[in-house]
C-alpha positions, 0 to 999 in steps of 0.5 A: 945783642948779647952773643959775640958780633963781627964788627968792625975792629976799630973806627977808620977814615979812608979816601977814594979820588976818582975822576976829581970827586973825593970820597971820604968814607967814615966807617965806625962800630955802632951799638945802635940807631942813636949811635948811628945817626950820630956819626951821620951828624958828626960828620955833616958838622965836619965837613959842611961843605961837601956835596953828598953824605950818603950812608949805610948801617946794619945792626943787631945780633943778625943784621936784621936792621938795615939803613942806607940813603943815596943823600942826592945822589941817583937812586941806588948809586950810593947808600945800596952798593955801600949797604952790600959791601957791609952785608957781603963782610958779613959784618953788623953793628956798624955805620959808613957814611961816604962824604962826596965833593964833586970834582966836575965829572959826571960818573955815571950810574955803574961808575957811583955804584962801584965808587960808593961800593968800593970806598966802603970795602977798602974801609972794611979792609982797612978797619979789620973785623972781629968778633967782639961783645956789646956791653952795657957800662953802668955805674954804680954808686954806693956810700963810703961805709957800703962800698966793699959790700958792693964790690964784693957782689959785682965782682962775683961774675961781672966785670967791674972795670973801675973803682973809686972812693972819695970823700963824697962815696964809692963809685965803680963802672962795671960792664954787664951784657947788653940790656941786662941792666935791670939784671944788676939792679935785682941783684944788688937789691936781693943782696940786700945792698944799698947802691944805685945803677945807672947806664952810661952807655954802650961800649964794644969789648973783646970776647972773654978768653 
């Protein structure tokens, strides 16, 4: 997942009414299963009184990882149509959970199909697609006397996006490619520094100029 990915530019909430039934469609960049499913349970703690949460994610450098669920609603109304939307922006590393309240009126096989579909694309539409990165943040602590020998190294090649002293050490997060965490540690080892790397998560970054 380290080359560049059209993902979604940024997190939106869209709504869609059709016949008095809301669809509220939560579309966010994910970096994997994890994340996705979070932004699944966020969304059912926030809105516990909706009827349906149905749900759409594609993931990996090439999509390969496909998840869609109708939530109740009949099979193949919802979490398919909201699949295709996805795979036909060509768009990957994102989640679309579409939340419904019934509004009374039975819509019919073609008429879920094309509300669920459409409430995701005119989401797509309004989040914008890019090619961006995912990135690994890691940090990295080291003690006071061995912190500008440690920034030294991480800045020869890597991204180090923050740094601190303080009385108790120095701490930097530095951003490196997905999965290459194991990477950063040999490094710093084979340079003979003393300084300890952990993962803070995954993050979405702009391709380098």
């Amino acid at each position: 997942m380290s080359g560049p990915l059209p993902v979604p530019a940024r997190a939106v909430r869209t709504e869609l009414v059709v016949e008095r039934s809301r669809f509220l469609t939560t579309l966010e960049p994910v970096g994997d299963v994890a994340a996705a499913d979070a932004v699944v349970a966020r969304v059912r703690r926030e809105f516990p009184d909706a009827r349906h949460y149905c749900t759409a994610c594609v993931l990996g450098q090439d999509g390969q990882l496909q998840r869609s669920g109708d939530d109740g609603e009949p099979a193949g109304t919802a979490g398919a149509p909201m699949l295709a939307a996805l795979r036909g922006a060509g768009v990957t590393d994102v989640v679309a959970v579409v939340t419904r309240w019934f509004g009374g009126v039975l819509l019919g096989t073609g008429g879920l199909v094309r509300a669920y579909g459409g409430s995701v694309g005119a989401a797509l539409a309004e989040a914008g697609v890019v090619r961006r990165r995912w990135v690994d943040l890691v940090e990295v602590r080291a003690a006071l006397a061995d912190g500008g020998r440690v920034e030294a190294e991480l800045r020869r090649g890597r991204e180090v996006e923050d740094v601190q002293w303080a009385a108790d050490g120095w701490r930097a997060v530095v951003a490196v490619p997905a999965g290459a965490l194991g990477d950063l540690r040999a490094g710093l080892a084979a340079a003979g520094l003393r300084a300890g790397a952990e993962p803070l998560g995954r993050a979405v970054r702009p391709l380098p100029d």
